[in-house]
C-alpha positions in Angstrom: 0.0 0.0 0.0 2.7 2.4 0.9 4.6 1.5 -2.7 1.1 2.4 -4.3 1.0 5.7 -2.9 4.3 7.4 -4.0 4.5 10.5 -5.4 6.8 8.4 -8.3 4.5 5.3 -8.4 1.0 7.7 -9.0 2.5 10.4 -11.6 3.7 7.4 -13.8 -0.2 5.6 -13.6 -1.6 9.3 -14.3 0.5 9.9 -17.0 0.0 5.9 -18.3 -3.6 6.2 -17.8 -4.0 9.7 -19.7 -1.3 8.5 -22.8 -3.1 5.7 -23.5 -7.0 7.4 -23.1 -5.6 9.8 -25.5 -4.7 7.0 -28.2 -7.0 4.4 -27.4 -7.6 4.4 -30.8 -4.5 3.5 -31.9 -3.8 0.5 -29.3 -6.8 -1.6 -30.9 -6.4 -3.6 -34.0 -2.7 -5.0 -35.3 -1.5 -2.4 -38.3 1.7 -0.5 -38.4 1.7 3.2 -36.7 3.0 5.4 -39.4 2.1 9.0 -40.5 3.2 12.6 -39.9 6.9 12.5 -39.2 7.1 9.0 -38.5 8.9 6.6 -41.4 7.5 3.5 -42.2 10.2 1.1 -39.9 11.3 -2.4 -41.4 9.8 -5.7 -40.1 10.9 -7.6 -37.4 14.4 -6.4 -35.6 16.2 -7.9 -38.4 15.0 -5.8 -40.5 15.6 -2.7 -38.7 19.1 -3.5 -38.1 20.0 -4.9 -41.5 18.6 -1.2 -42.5 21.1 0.3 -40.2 24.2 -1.5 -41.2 23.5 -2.1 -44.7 25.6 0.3 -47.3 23.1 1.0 -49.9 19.8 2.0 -49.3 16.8 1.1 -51.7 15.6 4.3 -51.4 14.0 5.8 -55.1 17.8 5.1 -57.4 19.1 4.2 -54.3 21.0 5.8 -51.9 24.6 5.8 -50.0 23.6 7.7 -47.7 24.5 5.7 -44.0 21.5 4.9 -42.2 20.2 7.4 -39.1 21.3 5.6 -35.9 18.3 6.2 -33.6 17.8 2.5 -35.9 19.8 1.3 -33.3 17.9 2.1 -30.5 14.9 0.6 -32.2 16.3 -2.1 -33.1 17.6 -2.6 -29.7 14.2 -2.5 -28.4 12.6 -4.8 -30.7 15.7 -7.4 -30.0 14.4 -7.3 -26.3 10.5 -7.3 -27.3 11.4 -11.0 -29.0 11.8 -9.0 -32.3 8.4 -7.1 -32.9 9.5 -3.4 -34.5 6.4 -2.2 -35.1 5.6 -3.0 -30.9 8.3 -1.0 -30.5 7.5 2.1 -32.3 4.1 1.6 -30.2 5.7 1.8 -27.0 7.5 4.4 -27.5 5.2 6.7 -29.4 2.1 6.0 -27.5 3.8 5.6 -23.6 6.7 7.9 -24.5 5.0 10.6 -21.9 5.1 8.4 -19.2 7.9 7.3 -19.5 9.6 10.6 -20.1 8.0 11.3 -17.0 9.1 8.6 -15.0 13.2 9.7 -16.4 12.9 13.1 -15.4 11.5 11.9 -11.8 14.6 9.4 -11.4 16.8 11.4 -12.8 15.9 14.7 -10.9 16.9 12.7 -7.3 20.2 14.4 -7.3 19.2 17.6 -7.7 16.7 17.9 -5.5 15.9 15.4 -2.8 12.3 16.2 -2.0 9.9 13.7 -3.7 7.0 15.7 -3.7 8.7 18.4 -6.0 10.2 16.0 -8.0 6.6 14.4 -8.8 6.0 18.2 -10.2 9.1 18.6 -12.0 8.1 15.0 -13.5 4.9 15.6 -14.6 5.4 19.4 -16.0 8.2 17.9 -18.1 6.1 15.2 -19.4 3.5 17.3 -20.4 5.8 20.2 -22.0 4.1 21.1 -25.4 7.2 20.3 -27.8 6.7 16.9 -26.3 2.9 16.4 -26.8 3.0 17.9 -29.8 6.0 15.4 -30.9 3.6 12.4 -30.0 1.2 14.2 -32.2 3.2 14.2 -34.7 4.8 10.9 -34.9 8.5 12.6 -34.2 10.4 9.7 -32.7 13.7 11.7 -32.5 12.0 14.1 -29.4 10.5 11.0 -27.7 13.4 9.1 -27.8 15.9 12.1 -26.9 12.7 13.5 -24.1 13.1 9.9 -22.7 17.0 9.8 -22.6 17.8 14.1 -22.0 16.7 14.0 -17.9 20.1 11.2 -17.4 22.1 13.1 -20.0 21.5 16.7 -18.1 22.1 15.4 -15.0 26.0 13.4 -16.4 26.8 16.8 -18.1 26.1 18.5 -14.4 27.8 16.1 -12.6 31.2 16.1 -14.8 31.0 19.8 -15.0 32.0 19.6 -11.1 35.5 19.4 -9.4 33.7 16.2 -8.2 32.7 14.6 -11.6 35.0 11.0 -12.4 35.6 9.2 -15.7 33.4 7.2 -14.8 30.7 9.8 -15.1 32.2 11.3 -18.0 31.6 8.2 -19.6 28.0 7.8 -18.6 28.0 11.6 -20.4 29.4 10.2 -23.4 26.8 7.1 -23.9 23.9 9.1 -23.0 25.2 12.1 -25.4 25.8 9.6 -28.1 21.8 8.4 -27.8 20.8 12.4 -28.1 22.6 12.9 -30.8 21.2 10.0 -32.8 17.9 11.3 -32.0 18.1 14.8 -31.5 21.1 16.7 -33.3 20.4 20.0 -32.2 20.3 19.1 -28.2 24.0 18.2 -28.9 24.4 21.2 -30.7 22.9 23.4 -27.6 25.0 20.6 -25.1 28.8 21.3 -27.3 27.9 24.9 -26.8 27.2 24.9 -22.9 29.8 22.6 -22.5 32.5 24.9 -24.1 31.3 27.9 -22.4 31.0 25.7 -19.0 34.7 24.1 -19.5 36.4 27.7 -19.9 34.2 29.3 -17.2 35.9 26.3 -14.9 39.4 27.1 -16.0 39.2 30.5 -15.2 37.8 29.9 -11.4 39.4 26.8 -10.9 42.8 26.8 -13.0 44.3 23.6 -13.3 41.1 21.3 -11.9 39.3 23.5 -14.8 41.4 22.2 -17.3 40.6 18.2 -16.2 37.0 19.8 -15.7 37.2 21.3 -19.7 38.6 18.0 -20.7 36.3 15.8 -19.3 33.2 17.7 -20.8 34.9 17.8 -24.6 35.2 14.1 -24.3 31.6 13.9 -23.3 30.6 15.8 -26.3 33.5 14.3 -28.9 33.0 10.8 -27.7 29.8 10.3 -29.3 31.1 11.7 -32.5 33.6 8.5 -32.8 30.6 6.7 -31.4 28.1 7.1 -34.5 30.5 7.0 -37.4 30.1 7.3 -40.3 26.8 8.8 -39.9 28.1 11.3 -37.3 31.1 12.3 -40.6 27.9 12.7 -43.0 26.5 14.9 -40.3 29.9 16.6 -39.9 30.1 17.3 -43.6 26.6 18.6 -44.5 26.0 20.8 -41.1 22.2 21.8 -41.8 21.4 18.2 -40.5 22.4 19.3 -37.1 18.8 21.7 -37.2 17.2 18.7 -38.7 16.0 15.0 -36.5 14.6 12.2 -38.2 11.7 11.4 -39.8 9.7 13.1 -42.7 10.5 17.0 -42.6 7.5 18.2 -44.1 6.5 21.5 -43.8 2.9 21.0 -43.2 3.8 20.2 -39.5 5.5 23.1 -39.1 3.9 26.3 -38.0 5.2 29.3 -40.1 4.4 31.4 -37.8 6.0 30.6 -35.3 8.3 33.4 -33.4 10.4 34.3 -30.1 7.7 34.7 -27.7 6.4 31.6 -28.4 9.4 29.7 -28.1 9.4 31.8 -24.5 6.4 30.2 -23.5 7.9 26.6 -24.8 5.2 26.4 -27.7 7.2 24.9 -30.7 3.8 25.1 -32.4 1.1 27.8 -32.4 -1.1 24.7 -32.5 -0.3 24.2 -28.9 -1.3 27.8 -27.1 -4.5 26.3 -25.7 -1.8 25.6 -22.3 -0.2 28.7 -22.8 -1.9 29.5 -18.8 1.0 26.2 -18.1 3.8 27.2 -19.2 3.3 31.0 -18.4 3.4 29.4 -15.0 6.8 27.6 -15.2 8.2 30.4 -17.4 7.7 33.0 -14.6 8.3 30.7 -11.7 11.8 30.1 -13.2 12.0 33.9 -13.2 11.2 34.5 -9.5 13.6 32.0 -8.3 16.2 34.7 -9.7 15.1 36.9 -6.3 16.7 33.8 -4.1 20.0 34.7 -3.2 21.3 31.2 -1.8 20.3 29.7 -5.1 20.9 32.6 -7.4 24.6 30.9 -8.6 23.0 27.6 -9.2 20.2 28.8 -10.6 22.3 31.3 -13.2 24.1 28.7 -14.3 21.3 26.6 -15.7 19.9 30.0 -17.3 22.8 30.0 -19.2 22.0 26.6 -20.8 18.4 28.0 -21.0 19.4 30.7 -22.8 21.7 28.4 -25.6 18.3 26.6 -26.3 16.5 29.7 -27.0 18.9 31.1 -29.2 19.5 27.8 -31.1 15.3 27.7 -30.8 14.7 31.3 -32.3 17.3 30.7 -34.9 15.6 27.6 -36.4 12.2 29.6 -36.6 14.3 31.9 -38.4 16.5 30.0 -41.0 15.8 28.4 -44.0 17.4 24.9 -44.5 17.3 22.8 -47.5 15.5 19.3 -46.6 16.1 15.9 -48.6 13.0 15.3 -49.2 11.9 18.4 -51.4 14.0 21.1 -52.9 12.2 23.8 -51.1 13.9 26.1 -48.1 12.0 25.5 -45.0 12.7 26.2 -41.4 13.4 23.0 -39.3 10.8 22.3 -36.6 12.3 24.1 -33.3 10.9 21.3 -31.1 13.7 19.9 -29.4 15.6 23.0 -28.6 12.3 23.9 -27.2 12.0 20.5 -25.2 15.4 21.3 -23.5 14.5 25.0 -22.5 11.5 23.7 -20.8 13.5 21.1 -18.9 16.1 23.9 -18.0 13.0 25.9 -16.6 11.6 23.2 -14.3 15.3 22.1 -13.1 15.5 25.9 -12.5 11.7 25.9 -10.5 12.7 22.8 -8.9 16.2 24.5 -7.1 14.4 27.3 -6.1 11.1 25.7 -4.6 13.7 22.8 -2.8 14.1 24.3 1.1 12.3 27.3 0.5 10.3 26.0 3.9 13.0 25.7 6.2 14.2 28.7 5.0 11.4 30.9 5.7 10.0 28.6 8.6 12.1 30.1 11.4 12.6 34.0 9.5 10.5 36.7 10.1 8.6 38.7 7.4 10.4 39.8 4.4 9.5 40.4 1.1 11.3 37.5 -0.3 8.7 34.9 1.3 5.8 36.7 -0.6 7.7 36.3 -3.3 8.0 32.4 -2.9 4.7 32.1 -2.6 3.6 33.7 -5.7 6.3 31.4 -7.3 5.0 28.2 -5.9 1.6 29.2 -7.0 2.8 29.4 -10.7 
């Protein structure tokens, strides 16, 4: 009874219970779940990974172009569910909330210890819009990289520290080489926070910075040497790194889409109806700003917020060439967006952890007011 009734154990069964009334529809009968951004996937795990390690692709006159490596993590998947791709693509299309929900509450335990605020930072990631509207829209790079980004955050924090070890750095790596076959432009945001992070350290820290520095370019270059020779394609033709995988159409991209909607962690217009949510996060993370005990921590992960926006706005902005049609289109700012709204709750999370014990034994000031009004947010 008592396992029943944690905070972990009832946002996971609200979330299940919510994903699958919401695609009820698309548990029942036994065809393939394909449409939007979603590829058809080859049959049976075979299939998937003879796609992934074969050097010519049947693709109109063929192609040798090497195969996108999130196949691997499908294939993976499918090895373990007795070889049943298309049960795969299920899972993690249809349960991918809830099981983004239950990462980010695992993941979250070392950055802030209270379970109750952890069961919010859970479910407000869970039910960020670039996510939803990824499940809507059959984007399997989010899910995947939404289910895998809590553990990858949290190994880029931890080996950012004078305390990180190699063997952290190498939990980094793994986890950075499964974002990066989902999601190239969360790698792009994570190289650029980890640069700026690595020379901050070497300036304050001198010659631990440099092991610090070191440790987070591996992270980031490991996964690199990982994915070849996809990763060299990528490499070579550099507007892939705005792109993820799946069928870039430009019918499931909003045109017009701008800055303050990216603010509000809308990667789709289509998704404004819970604008009155993620006003809330956005101005909670704000007022955490007027903590002073926090205020370095919670500076730090604005600085990381602040590379997703920018790479977020600049995708809205830019015109990329896609393979599938000679047309310029921007690329769909989602997963930028995804890790800005994780950045926020990590950020609300810091600044709501202790705020009781700190205010419980203080007299009035008008920080505690302050605190409230965030914590109502």
């Amino acid at each position: 009874k008592r396992l029943l009734f944690r905070p972990s154990v009832l946002i996971v069964t609200a979330l299940a219970l919510i994903a699958v009334a919401s695609t009820r529809s698309l548990w029942i009968g036994d065809g393939v779940l394909q449409g939007g951004a979603l590829l058809p996937i080859q049959p049976g795990a075979t299939g998937v990974w003879d796609a992934y390690l074969r050097a010519w692709h049947d693709v109109g006159p063929g192609s040798a172009v090497p195969a996108p490596p999130y196949l691997v993590l499908i294939g993976s998947f499918a090895t373990v569910l007795f070889g049943n791709s298309n049960a795969a693509i299920t899972i993690v299309m249809l349960l991918g909330v809830p099981i983004a929900g239950l990462s980010a509450y695992v993941a979250a335990r070392r950055l802030v210890p209270g379970r109750y605020i952890r069961a919010w930072m859970a479910a407000a990631y869970a039910l960020l819009p670039a996510l939803t509207v990824a499940t809507d829209q059959g984007r399997i790079g989010t899910v995947l990289a939404a289910i895998a980004l809590p553990f990858a955050v949290r190994a880029f924090a931890e080996i950012s520290l004078p305390t990180g070890s190699t063997r952290s750095t190498a939990v980094a790596a793994l986890l950075g080489a499964i974002v990066l076959a989902s999601t190239p432009t969360i790698w792009l945001a994570g190289c650029v926070a980890a640069v700026g992070a690595g020379l901050i350290q070497i300036v304050r820290e001198g010659r631990r910075g440099v092991v610090i520095c070191f440790r987070l370019l591996m992270a980031v270059a490991v996964p690199l040497l990982v994915l070849m020779p996809w990763s060299g394609y990528l490499m070579t033709n550099p507007r892939l790194l705005l792109l993820e995988p799946g069928w870039n159409s430009a019918n499931l991209i909003d045109p017009d889409l701008g800055a303050l909607d990216i603010l509000l962690l809308h990667p789709s217009v289509s998704a404004a109806s819970h604008v009155w949510f993620t006003a809330g996060i956005v101005v909670a993370a704000l007022l955490t700003l007027a903590r002073r005990d926090t205020r370095p921590v919670v500076l730090a992960w604005w600085a990381v917020g602040l590379v997703a926006f920018v790479i977020a706005v600049g995708q809205s902005a830019l015109a990329v060439s896609w393979a599938q049609t000679d047309a310029n289109q921007a690329p769909w700012p989602g997963p930028a967006t995804l890790l800005l709204g994780m950045i926020m709750i990590i950020i609300c999370g810091v600044g709501a952890h202790g705020l009781r014990e700190r205010f419980g034994d203080t007299s009035f000031t008008f920080g505690q007011p302050i605190a409230a009004a965030a914590a109502l947010t």
